[in-house]
Each structure stands twice: as structure tokens, then as C-alpha cells.
N, C-alpha and C positions, 0 to 999 in steps of 0.2 A: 394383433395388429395395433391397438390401440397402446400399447406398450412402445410403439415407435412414433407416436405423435409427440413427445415433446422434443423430439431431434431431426424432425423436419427444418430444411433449411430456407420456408419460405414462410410467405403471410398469405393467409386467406381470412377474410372478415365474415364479420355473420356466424360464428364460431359456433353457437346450436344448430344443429339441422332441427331440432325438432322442440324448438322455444316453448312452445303452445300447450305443453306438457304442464308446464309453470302454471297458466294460465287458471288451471283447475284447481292452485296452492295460493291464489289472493283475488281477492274481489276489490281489485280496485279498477276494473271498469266493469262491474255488474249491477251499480247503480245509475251508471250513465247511459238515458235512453238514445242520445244522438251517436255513441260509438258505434261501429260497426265492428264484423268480427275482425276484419284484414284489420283493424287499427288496434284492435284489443292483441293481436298477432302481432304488430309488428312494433309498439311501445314494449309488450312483454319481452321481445326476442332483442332491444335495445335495455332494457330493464340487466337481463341475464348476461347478454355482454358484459355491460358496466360492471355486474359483480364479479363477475370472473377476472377482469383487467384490472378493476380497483382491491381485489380479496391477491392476486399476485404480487402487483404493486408496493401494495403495502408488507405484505407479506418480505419481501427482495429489499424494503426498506428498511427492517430490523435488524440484518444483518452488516456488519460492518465488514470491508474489504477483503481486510486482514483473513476473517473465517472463515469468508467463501471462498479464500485459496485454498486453506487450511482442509475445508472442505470439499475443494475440490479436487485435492491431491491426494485425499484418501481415496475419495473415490476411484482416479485414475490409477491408484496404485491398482484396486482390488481388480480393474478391468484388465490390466496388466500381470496378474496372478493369474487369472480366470484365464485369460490370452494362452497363456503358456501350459495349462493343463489342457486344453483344448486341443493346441498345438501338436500336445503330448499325444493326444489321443488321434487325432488327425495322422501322426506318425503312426500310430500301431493299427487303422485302418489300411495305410499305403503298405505297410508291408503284409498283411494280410494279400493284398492285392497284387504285389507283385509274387510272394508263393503260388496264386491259384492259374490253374489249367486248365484249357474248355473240358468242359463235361463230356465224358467217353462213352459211359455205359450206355450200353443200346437198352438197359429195362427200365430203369431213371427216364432216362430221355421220352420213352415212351410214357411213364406216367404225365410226367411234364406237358408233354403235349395234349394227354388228355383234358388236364387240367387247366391248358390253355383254352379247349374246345368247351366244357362245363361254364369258363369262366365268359366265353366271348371274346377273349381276348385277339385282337387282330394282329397286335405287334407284338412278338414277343419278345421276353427279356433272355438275356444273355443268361445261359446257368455256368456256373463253375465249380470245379472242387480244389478243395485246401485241407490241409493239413493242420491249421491253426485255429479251426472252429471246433464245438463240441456239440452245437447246432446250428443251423440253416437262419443266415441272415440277407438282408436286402441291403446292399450299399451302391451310396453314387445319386446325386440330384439331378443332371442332366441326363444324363446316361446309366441308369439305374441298375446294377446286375445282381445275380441272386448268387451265393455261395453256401455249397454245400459240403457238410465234413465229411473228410475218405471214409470215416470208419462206420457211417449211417451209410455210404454206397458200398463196402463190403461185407455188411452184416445187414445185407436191404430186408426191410418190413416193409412191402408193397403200400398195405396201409396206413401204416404210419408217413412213410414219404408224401402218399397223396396228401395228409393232412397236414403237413409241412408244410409241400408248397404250395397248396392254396392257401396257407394263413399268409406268405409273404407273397404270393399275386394279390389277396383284399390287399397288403398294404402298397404296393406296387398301384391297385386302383385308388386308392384313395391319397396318394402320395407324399405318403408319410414320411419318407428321405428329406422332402422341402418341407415337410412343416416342422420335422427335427431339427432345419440348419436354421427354423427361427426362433427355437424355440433356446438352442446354442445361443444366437445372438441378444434373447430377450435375458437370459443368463449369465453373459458377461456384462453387458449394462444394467442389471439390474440385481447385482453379486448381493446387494447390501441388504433387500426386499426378502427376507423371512418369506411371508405372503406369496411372492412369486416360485419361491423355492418348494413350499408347499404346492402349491395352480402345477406348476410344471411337473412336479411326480406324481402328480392324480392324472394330469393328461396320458403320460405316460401308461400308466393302470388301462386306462377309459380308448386308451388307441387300442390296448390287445384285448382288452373286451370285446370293441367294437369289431375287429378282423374276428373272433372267433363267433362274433354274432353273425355276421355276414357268411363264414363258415357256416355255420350250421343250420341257417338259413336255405343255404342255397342244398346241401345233403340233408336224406330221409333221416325222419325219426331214430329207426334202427339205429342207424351210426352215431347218433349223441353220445351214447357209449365208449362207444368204440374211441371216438374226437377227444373225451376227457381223458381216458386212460391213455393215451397221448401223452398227453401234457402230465399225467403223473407219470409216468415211465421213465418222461426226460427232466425233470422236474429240478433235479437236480445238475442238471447237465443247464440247461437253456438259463437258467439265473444267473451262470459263472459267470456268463459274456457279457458285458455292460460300456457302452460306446454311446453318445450323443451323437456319434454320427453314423450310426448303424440303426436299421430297424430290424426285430427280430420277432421270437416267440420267447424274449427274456424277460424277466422280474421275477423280485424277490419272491419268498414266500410267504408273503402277508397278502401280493397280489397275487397269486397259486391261488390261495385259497378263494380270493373275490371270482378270478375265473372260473375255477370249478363248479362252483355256488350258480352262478350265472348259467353253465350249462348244464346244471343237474333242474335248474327250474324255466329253461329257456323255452316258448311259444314261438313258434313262426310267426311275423308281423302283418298282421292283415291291412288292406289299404286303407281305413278308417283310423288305426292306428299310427302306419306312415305320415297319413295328412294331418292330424293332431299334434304328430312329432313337430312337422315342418311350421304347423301354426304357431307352436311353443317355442321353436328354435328363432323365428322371425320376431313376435313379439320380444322378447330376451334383447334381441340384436338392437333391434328399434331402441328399446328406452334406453343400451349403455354408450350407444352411438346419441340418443338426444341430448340425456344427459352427460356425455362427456365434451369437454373442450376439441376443436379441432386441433384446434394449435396452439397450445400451455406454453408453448413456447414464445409467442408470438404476445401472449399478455403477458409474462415475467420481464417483458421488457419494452413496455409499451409504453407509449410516451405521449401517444393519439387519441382524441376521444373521438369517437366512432356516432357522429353525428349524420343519422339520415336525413336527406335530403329527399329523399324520394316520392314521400307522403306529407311533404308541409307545403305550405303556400310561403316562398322565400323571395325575397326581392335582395338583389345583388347592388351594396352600395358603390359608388367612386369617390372617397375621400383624398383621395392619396394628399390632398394639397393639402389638405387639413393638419392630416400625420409628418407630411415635408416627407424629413430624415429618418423619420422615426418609424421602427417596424413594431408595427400592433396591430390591434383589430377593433370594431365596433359590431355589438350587436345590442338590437333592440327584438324586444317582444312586448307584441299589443297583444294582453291576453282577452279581450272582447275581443276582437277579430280571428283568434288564433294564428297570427302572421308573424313571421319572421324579417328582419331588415339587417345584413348583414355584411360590413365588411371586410375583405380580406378574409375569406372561409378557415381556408389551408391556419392562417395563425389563431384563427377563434376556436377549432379544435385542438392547439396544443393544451396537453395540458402543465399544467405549474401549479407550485400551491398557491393556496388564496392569499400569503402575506399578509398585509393590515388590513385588506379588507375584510379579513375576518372579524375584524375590532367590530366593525358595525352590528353582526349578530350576538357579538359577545358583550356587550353594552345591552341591547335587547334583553337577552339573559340575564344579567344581570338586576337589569328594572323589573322584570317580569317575577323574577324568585324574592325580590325585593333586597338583595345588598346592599342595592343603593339604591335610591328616590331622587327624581327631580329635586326636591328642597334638600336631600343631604346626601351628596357624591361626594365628600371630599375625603380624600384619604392623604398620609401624610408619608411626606420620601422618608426614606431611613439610614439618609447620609450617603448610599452608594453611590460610586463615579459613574457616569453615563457617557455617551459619546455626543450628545448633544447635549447643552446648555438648560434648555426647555427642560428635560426630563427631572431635573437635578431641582427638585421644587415641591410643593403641596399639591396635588392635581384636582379638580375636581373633574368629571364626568365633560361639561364644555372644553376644560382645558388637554385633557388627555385624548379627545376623538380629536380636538384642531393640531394637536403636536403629535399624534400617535405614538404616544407612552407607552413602551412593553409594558414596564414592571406593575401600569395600575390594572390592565387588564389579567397580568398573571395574576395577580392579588385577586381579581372577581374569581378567577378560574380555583384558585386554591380555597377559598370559603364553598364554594359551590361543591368541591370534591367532581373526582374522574367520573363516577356513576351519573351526577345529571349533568354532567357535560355532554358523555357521552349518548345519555336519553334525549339530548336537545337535537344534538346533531344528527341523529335517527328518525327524531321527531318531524325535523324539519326537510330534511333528507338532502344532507349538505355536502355535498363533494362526495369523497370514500367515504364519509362519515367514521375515520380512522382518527384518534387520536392516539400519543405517546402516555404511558402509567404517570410521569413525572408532572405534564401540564404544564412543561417548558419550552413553551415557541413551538408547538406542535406543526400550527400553524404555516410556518417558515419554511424553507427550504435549506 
């Protein structure tokens, strides 16, 4: 499921459910005795935002137009291939479907129903026989039906049938048909993902494990037996069939061997062990839902800084006549008070880059690593054209912060090297804290 969040087509903010995770990875409110925890919670869950919409951000910002078609047209090609083998396969489901016939035999039918009564089952499913299977599969997501081959109904193995269809009633309970058609769909959008292709043929493995645990489970000891020599009998039969939109008793023989293995050492599960599972499978869930994004999608193109409002003390200013015509914002912070004074909200969260205001901490920088000193700032132009007059000059430190002179700030940037630019920006915890390798108008937009 979490393979479908970055194709959500909406916004939800607050994009950790579970921030406070973080919380345990910095102390930076465990020396302050006035925080409390909800504030240590809810700067951290604003903290982990920001890196995930400033780490996309920038990220989105490296790429130039040109390659994200380039890249996205591969993409859409391979979803467009995947499409059509699907398709393919979706075709030779339907006609599987349209060959089968309700199931006739009156001793079939009777184990069937047994093994509707063993299972609990209240509704049951449709059985069929075909002619195009070589073992008993489960097809259909709304309507789920079970198809059986002619030639296992007229050379019936009583037990062997029972152990049939109960392996496609567990997947029938655990409704394997839907989670195969998303598992089809996390497959074509995610053609390109290695990683995924591997996740999805271990699911696969780990779903007929699971039915044949449940299997064996719910029948005595004695028949373990009996259950594996099953599945080596037809061993060679139940592999041939391979469908993403069928569930069956198929897989290769790499997974033959994991299942057998599993019911030559298989224990009935006691409740201690059950509730152990469910502790493990809940905690698992927890951390890759906290720590995953809601919505990747929703920061790769975020444009908003997600300033809470909720836990500050803010006073709403009315400048407008100040501004006129002009669309901006004002905000002040009295850090004694911890208060906010702000106007126009909606435009003081966009965000933009910082432009020349950068100059000011880059000046800072500057005097602090010592390139230049109050008594010797001046550096000297090198003839290039500039688009103002001013630039085209000797600068020193006064004249370059009053006219805002790219080339003498890029000059500090270039002596300082990308490594303590980038430690300063870290240091001080400045914007994304992103710069560009080159150290040309990072700054800028």
C-alpha cells in the first residue's frame, strides 16, 4: 500500500503519523527544562516535514526539464509494456473462463462441501471444471471462483482433492485474488524497481506457505504427510501454471522446496505465539508507516512552508496600506517573548529562495573565517560586464552589501570552498541548507 502513496492525487499535511520516533535521534530539546513533551512533538514533527519537502525540493531541483521527460517517457514506455503483458494474461484468464463448466461430479462436490464445513465457511464459492488447467486455481476479485482440471476429476484422489481445495479456500479466506491485482498494479508502476520485483516474488513464496500453514493447521498431525506428498505428486504439474491474476498451489521449484521444508518442520501455532506474531507484525507496520512520507508526492512539488500556527502565540498584523500594491508579507519574532507578529500569513509561508539576502550571512562568513576583515575587504573587478554600473568597480565589503555585488560574494564563496559553505549553512540551519557543487548564485532562483 505504501507503493501507491506517491500517486495520490491529493495533499494531506503533517506527513509523519508517527514524528516522535525522530525525537529519540537529537537532543535538541533535552536540554531545555521549560519544553514540554507535546512541544518537543510537535517542533520535531515540523522539523521532519521540512526535511522531507526541502530533501524533494531540492532533489526535483537538479534535474533539468528536458530529462524529466526523457525520464518520464521511459518510464511510461515500460508501464505501457507491463500493460500489454498483463493484458496478455488477463486474456488467457478469460478464456480459461469462458471453457469452464459448473462442476458436476456428485463426489467432488461432496468433498467440497466438506471442506466448506471444516473451513466455516458460510458463503461459498463457485467451483468449476476446465479443461485448460493442470491444477486447481482461485480466479476473479469480486466474484471469486475456484477451477478445477477434468483430468484430477476423473482420476479423483479423494485426498489429494480435499488438500486442494482447502489450500484455494485459505486463499479464498485470506483474499489473495485482491491482493494479487495489487500486487499486478504495484508491478507496472514500479517495472523499473529491481527491489520491488524481488518483494513481490517472495510475497508470492510466503502467500502459499501461508495457505499451506493454515492448511495444516487446521488437519491432524497424521496428514502432514499425506499434505506434502501432495504438492510433490503435482509438483510438476501446479509450477506450469503462472498468472498474476490467478491464485493457485503454483511455484517454481526453488519455492517446492521452501514449502516442503516448512511442512516437514511445521508446529501447530499456540495463542502465545499468535499474539507475539500480531505484536511483531503491528510494531513492523508502526515504524514504516512513521517513518514514511504520506504524500512524496505532495513535497516533490511543494512550494508551502508548513508553518504551524497552532502552538505559537501569533498576532495577525493589518499593513496592507503600508504594502499599497505591493503583494508581500511581514513577520517579526521577539525571541524573549517567543511571539510571533505577522502579516499576510498565506504569502510569509511561500516559499522562494533567499536571493541577496543571502549576502548578509555570506558576508558573516566571510569575516568570521577571515577572507576579509573590516580594515581589508576590498577586492578588485576583473574587467567583466555587469548589468549595473556599480558592479563594474573595486568593491569593498561596504560597497558590495550597499550595491549587492554577485561576483564579490561569489569570490568569498569560491576561497571558502563548497565543504564550509556547506558546514555554515548546516551550522546555522539556513533554508534547505542546499547548495549547488559550482557556488554560482545558489542562492538565486
Amino acid at each position: 500500500l505504501l507503493l501507491a502513496v506517491p500517486f495520490f492525487p491529493v495533499q494531506i499535511h503533517g506527513s509523519q503519523l508517527f514524528s516522535w520516533l525522530h525525537f529519540f535521534q537529537t537532543d535538541s530539546g533535552l536540554n531545555s527544562g521549560t519544553d514540554t513533551l507535546s512541544e518537543l512533538t510537535s517542533n520535531t514533527q515540523n522539523i521532519l516535514l521540512n526535511q522531507v519537502n526541502d530533501f524533494s525540493v531540492s532533489i526535483s531541483s537538479q534535474f533539468s526539464g528536458g530529462l524529466n521527460t526523457i525520464l518520464f517517457l521511459i518510464w511510461i514506455t515500460g508501464v505501457m509494456i507491463m500493460s500489454v503483458l498483463t493484458l496478455h494474461s488477463l486474456n488467457y484468464v478469460r478464456s480459461i473462463k469462458r471453457s469452464a463448466l459448473p462442476l458436476q461430479n456428485q463426489q467432488v462436490k461432496t468433498i467440497y462441501y466438506n471442506c466448506l464445513k471444516e473451513l466455516k465457511i458460510s458463503h461459498p464459492v463457485s467451483v468449476y471444471s476446465t479443461a485448460f488447467l493442470k491444477s486447481p486455481v482461485l480466479i476473479g476479485i469480486i466474484h471469486p471462483r475456484i477451477y478445477i482440471p477434468i483430468h484430477l476429476i476423473s482420476e479423483l484422489n479423494p485426498d489429494d482433492m480435499r488438500f486442494m481445495l482447502l489450500h484455494e479456500l485459505q486463499h479464498y479466506r485470506h483474499k489473495d485474488t485482491f491482493i494479487g491485482f495489487l500486487m499486478v498494479i504495484s508491478n507496472i508502476l514500479y517495472w523499473f524497481n529491481p527491489f520491488v520485483w524481488y518483494t513481490l516474488k517472495e510475497i508470492l513464496c510466503d502467500r502459499e506457505i501461508a495457505c499451506d500453514s493454515a492448511v495444516l493447521q487446521m488437519i491432524s498431525a497424521d496428514e502432514y504427510q499425506a499434505y506434502g506428498t501432495t504438492l510433490i505428486n503435482f509438483a510438476e504439474k501446479i509450477s506450469s501454471f503462472s498468472s498474476p491474476l490467478a491464485v493457485g498451489m503454483s511455484g517454481n521449484f526453488r519455492q517446492m522446496k521452501r514449502r516442503i521444508l516448512n511442512i516437514a518442520v511445521f508446529r501447530k501455532e499456540t495463542l502465545y505465539q499468535k499474539m507475539r506474531a500480531l505484536i511483531i507484525y503491528l510494531v513492523i507496520s508502526a515504524v514504516f508507516i512513521g517513518c514514511t512520507p504520506i504524500l512524496s508526492i505532495d513535497a516533490s512539488t511543494q512550494s508551502v512552508y508548513h508553518f504551524s500556527d497552532t502552538d505559537k502565540n501569533i498576532s495577525l498584523l493589518d499593513i496592507s496600506e503600508t504594502f499599497g500594491t505591493y503583494d508581500g508579507s511581514f513577520v517579526l519574532y521577539d525571541n524573549n517573548l517567543d511571539s510571533w507578529k505577522i502579516y499576510n500569513l498565506e504569502e510569509a509561508t511561500k516559499r522562494i529562495p533567499p536571493e541577496s539576502t543571502y549576502k548578509i550571512y555570506d558576508a558573516l562568513l566571510g569575516l568570521e573565517s577571515g577572507i576579509i576583515t573590516p580594515e581589508h575587504s576590498s577586492m578588485t573587478w576583473n574587467g567583466d560586464a555587469f548589468p549595473f554600473p556599480s558592479w563594474e568597480a573595486d568593491q569593498d565589503l561596504n560597497s558590495a552589501m550597499q550595491n549587492s555585488v554577485n561576483w564579490y560574494f561569489q569570490a568569498i564563496d569560491s576561497q571558502l570552498g563548497i565543504n564550509r559553505v556547506q558546514g555554515f549553512l548546516n551550522k546555522i540551519e539556513y533554508g534547505n541548507q542546499t547548495t549547488s557543487s559550482n557556488l554560482d548564485l545558489y542562492w538565486s532562483d
